[in-house]
C-alpha positions in Angstrom: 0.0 0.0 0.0 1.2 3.1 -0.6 1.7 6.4 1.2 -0.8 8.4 0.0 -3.7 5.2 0.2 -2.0 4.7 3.9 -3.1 8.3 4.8 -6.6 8.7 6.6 -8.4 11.6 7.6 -11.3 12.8 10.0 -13.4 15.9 8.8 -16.3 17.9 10.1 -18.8 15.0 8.8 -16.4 12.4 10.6 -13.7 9.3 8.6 -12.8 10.5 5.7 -13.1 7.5 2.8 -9.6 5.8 1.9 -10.5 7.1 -2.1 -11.3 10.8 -0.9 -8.3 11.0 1.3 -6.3 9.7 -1.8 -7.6 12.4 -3.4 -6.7 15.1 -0.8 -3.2 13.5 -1.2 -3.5 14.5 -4.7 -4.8 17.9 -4.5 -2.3 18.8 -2.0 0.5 17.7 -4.4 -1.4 19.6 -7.2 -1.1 22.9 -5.1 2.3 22.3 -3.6 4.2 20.5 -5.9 6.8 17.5 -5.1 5.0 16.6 -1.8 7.0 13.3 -0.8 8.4 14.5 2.5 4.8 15.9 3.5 3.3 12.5 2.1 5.9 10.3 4.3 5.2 12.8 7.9 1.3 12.4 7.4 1.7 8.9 7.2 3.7 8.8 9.9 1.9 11.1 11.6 -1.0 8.7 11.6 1.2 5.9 12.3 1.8 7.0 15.8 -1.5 6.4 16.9 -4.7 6.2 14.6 -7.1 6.9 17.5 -5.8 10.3 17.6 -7.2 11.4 13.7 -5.5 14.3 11.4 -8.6 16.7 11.3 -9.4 18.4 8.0 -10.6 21.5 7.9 -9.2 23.6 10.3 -8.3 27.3 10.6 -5.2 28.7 12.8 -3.7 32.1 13.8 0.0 32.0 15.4 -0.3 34.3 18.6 3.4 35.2 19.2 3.7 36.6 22.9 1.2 37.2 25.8 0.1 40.6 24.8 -1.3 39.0 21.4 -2.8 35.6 23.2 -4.6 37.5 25.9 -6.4 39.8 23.5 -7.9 36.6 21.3 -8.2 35.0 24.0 -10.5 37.8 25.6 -12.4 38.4 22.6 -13.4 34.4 23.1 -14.1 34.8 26.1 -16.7 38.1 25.9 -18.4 36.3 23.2 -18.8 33.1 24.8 -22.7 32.0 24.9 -22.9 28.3 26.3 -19.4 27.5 27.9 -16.0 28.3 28.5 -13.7 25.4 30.0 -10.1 26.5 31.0 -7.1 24.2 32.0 -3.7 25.7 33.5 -1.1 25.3 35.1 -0.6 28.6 36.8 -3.5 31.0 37.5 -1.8 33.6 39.8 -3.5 36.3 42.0 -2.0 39.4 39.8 -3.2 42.1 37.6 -3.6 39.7 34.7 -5.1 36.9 37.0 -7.8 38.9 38.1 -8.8 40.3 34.7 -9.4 36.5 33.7 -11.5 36.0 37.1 -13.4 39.3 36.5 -14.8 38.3 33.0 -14.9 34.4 33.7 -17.1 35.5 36.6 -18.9 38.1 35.0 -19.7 35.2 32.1 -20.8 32.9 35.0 -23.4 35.4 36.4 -24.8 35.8 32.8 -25.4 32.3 31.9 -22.5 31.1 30.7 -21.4 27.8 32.4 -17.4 28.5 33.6 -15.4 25.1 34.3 -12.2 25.5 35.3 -9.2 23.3 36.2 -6.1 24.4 37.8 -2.7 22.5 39.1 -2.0 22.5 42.9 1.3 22.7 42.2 1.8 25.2 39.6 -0.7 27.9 41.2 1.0 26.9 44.5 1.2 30.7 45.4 -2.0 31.9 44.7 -4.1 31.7 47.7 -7.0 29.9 48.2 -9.7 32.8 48.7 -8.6 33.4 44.9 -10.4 30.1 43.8 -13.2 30.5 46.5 -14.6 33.5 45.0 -14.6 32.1 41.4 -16.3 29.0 43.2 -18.9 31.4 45.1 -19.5 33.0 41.8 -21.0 29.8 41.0 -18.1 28.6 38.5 -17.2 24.7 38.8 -13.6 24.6 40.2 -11.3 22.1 40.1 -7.7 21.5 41.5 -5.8 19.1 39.8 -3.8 16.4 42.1 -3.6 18.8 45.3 -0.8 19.2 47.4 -3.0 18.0 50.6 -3.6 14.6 50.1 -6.8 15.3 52.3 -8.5 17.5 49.3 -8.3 15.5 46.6 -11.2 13.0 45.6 -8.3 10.6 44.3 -7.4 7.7 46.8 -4.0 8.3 45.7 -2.1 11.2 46.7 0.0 11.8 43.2 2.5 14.7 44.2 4.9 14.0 41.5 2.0 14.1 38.8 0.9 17.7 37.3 -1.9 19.2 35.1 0.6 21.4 33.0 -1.5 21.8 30.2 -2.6 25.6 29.1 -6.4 24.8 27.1 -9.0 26.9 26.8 -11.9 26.2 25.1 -15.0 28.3 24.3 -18.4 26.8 23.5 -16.7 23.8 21.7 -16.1 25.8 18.9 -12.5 27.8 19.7 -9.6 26.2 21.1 -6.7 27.9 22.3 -3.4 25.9 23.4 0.6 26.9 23.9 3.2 28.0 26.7 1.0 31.0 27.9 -0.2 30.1 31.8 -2.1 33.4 33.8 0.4 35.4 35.0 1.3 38.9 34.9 4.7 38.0 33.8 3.8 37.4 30.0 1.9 40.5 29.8 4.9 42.9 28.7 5.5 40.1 26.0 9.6 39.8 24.5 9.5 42.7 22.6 9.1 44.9 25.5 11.7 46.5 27.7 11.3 47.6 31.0 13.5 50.2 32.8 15.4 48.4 34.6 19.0 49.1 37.1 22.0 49.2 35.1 22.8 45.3 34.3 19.7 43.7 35.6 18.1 41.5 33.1 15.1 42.3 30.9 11.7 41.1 31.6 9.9 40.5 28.5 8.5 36.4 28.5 9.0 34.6 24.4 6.1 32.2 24.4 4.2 31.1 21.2 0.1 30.1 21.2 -2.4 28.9 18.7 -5.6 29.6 18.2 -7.6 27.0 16.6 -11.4 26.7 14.7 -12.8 24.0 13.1 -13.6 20.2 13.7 -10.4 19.6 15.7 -12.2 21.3 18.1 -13.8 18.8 19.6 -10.7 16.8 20.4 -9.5 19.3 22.7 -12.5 19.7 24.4 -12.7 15.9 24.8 -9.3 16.1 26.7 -10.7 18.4 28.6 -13.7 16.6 29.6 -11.5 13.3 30.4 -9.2 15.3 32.8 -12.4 16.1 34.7 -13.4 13.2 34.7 -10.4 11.6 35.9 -9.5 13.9 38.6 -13.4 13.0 39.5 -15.0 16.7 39.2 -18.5 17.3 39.9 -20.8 16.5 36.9 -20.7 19.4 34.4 -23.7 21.3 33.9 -25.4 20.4 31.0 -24.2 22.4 28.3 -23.8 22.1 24.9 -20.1 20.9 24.9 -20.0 19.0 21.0 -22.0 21.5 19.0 -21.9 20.4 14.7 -18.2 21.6 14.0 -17.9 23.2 10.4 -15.0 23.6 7.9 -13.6 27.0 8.9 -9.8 26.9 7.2 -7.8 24.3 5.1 -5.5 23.3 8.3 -4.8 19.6 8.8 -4.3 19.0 12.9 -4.2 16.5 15.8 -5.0 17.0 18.8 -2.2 15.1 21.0 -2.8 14.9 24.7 -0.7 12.8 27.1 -0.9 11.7 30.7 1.3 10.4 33.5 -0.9 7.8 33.8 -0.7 6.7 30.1 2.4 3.7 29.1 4.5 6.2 27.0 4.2 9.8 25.7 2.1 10.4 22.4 3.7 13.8 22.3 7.1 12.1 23.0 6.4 9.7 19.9 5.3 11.9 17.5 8.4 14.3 18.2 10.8 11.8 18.1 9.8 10.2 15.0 9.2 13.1 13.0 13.1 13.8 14.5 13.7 10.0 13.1 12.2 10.5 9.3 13.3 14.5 9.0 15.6 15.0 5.5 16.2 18.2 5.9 15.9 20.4 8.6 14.7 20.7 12.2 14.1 23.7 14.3 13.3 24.0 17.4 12.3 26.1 20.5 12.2 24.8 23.5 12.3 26.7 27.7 13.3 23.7 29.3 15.7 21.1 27.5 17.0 18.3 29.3 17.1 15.6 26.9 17.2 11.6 28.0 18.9 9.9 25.6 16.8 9.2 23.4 16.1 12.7 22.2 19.4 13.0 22.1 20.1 9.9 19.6 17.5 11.6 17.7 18.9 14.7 16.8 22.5 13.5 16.9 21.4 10.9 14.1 19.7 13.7 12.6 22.6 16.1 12.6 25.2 13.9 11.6 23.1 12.4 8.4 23.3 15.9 6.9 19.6 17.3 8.4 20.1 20.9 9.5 19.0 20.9 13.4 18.9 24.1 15.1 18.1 24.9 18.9 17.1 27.9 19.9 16.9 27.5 24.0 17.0 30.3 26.9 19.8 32.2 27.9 18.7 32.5 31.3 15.7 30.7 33.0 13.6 30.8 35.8 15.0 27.4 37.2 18.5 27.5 37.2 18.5 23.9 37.6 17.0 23.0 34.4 19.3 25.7 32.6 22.1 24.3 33.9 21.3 20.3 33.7 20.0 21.0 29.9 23.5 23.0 29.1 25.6 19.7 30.3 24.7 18.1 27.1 25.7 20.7 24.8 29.1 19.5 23.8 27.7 16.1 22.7 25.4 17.9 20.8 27.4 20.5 18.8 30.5 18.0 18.4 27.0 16.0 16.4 26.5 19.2 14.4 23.9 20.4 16.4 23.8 24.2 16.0 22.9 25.6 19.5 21.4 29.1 20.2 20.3 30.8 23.1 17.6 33.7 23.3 18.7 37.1 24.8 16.9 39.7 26.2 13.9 37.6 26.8 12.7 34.3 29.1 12.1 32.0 26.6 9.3 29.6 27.8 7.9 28.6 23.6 7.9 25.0 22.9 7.5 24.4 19.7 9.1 22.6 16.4 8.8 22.8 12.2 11.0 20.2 10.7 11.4 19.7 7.0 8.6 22.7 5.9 5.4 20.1 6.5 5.5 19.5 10.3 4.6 21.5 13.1 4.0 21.4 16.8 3.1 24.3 19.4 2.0 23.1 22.7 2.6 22.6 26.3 5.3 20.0 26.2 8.9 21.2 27.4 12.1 18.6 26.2 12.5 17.6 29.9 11.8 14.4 31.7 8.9 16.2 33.3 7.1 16.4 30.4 7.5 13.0 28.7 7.0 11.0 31.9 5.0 13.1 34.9 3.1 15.4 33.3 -0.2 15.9 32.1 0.6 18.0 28.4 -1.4 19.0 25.7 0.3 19.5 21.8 -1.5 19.9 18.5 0.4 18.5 15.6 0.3 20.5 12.2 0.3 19.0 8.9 1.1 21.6 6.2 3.4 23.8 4.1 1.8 26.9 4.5 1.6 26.9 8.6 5.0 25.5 8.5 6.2 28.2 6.6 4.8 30.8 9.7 6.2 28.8 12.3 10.1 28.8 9.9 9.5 33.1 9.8 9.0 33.1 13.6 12.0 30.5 14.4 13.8 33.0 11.8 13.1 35.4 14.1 14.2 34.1 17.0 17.2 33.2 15.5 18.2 36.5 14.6 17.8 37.7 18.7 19.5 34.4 19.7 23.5 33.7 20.2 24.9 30.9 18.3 26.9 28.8 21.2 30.6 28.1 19.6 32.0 24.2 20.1 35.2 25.6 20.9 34.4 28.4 23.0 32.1 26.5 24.9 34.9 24.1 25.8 36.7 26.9 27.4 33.6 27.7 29.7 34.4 28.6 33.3 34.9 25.7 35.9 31.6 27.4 37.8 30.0 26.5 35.2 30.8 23.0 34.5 30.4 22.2 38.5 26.8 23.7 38.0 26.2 21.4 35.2 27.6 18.2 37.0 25.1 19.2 39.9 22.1 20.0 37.9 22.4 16.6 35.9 22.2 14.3 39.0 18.7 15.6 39.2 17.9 15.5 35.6 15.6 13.1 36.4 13.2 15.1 38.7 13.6 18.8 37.5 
């Protein structure tokens, strides 16, 4: 069988016939030209796991920075009629944290059902009489896997676990997903600079969303809705959570979701094998990389059989531990042909990756062991020149405000640094 018979597809009327997604195979070659490299990553795209479908029909706007994700995402909001269901990881008690509470309550109070899930952990510092008024307000609140094992419904008291996932979905029919949590600290966005003391470091957070219409929709909210259920939430109100999905843009998307719970990392697989099959290049951005060895086989192999593999990571974090356990495994790396490059004068929290000009990913999921083996993470896949060529202008871009780390200079790095990095990768593990 072929490539292009291999390929299925879902669409707003549901499967999509093995002789009409030939001819989508077609079409798309028609428009595009030589499409074997996008033929081979939506095959195995759909290799990975064919419960998860590719999703025809779809429209998508990039939203570069917090400034430009908390607009759309407040215009969803306002004009939300049946629900609004929002997962994060941090929801703080700040400027930006109570403009989300004001309109999520002030949707609440005028008929709109408000369910929201938030992670113990992550929202550690906000304090509780935050959540108790949206919960007075009458909107269903739900903490994921709390840090007292007497508050949870589960009979297991999973610490270690954690919701960080960053979903928002608004009456089934708008999805947003990304890096972005509820925090004052992405309001400024990267482009931004603060006065600041002589020295000190700017402020501005580099963080990349996606906004999302059409039948993929419903996948997302069906993550949603499993979380709930699985962290055993009170029965949502009934509301109309599937509504008929149209065709709103020519965006093929999966929805990938994966759980601590589940035997291995969808998001992990798909990454990795797209990494596996890429021919020619792979970029990516990512806030906190410590890669197990698999990862780094992958883009090792990748690099060394002539694929172009750039990294563009942070300069400076918020968890020097991380920084400093992911920067112990940057002379294996660029001695590969890895090319390494670290963003200034912003935090770089993005995670995202286009490899070879047909596949994308923008999500939750950081290039850590957290992510691939104790974290709840939410990622949608992208199948597509045209998105692909939006996400290569934007890694372009932070590129061009990054510092390309130097094999040999790197090797001459301080002795501070290099104990740092011996600490930081005992833990690599756990960070």
């Amino acid at each position: 069988m072929s490539r292009a018979q291999a390929v299925a597809f879902d669409s707003a009327r549901g499967p999509v016939s093995a002789k009409k997604s030939s001819a989508i195979i077609r079409e798309l070659k028609s428009e595009s030209g030589n499409i074997d490299i996008l033929q081979k990553h939506l095959a195995l795209e759909q290799a990975i796991n064919a419960d998860s479908p590719l999703v025809l029909g779809n429209k998508l706007v990039l939203l570069q920075d917090g400034p430009a994700t908390y607009r759309a995402m407040f215009a969803a909001m306002r004009a939300a009629r049946d629900h609004i269901n929002l997962e994060t990881y941090i929801f703080e008690d700040d400027g930006m944290g109570k403009q989300f509470a004001d309109l999520l309550l002030e949707k609440q109070a005028a008929g709109v059902q408000v369910n929201l899930i938030y992670d113990s952990v992550g929202s550690l510092n906000t304090p509780g009489a935050f959540f108790e008024r949206l919960s007075a307000g009458g909107i269903e609140v739900l903490e994921f896997n709390p840090v007292n094992p007497l508050a949870g419904n589960s009979k297991t008291w999973l610490l270690n676990n954690r919701d960080h996932r960053k979903l928002l979905v608004v009456d089934g029919r708008i999805a947003f997903i990304g890096g972005i949590n509820i925090s004052e600290s992405y309001s400024s966005g990267s482009s931004l600079r603060l006065a600041r003391k002589k020295g000190a470091q700017p402020i501005g957070w580099r963080d990349t969303h996606l906004q999302i219409e059409g039948p993929v929709v419903a996948a997302f909210q069906k993550l949603f809705i499993d979380t709930w259920v699985k962290q055993a939430g009170q029965p949502l109100a009934r509301k109309s959570y599937f509504p008929k999905l149209d065709e709103q843009g020519d965006a093929i998307v999966r929805a990938i979701g994966s759980a601590s719970a589940d035997p291995h990392s969808l998001i992990y697989l798909t990454l990795l094998s797209a990494i596996d099959h890429a021919e020619q290049r792979v970029n990516l951005t990512n806030a906190y990389f410590v890669p197990d060895p698999q990862l780094l086989k992958a883009l090792t192999d990748a690099a060394r059989r002539g694929v172009d593999v750039k990294l563009v990571l942070p300069s400076h974090t918020d968890s020097w531990a991380v920084f400093h356990a992911g920067r112990s495994h940057y002379s294996l790396l660029l001695r590969a042909g890895v090319k390494i490059h670290e963003r200034r004068g912003a935090v770089m929290h993005a995670k995202t990756a286009s490899i070879d000009g047909v596949w994308s990913t923008i999500g939750s999921t950081n290039l850590d062991w957290r992510s691939f083996l104790h974290n709840d993470e939410i990622n949608a896949a992208i199948l597509g020149r045209d998105f692909s060529a939006q996400m290569d202008a934007m890694f372009a871009h932070d590129l061009a405000e990054s510092d390309a780390i130097d094999l040999d200079r790197w090797a001459r790095r301080p002795l501070l640094f290099r104990l740092k990095e011996w600490a930081a990768r005992l833990a690599e593990y756990w960070l």
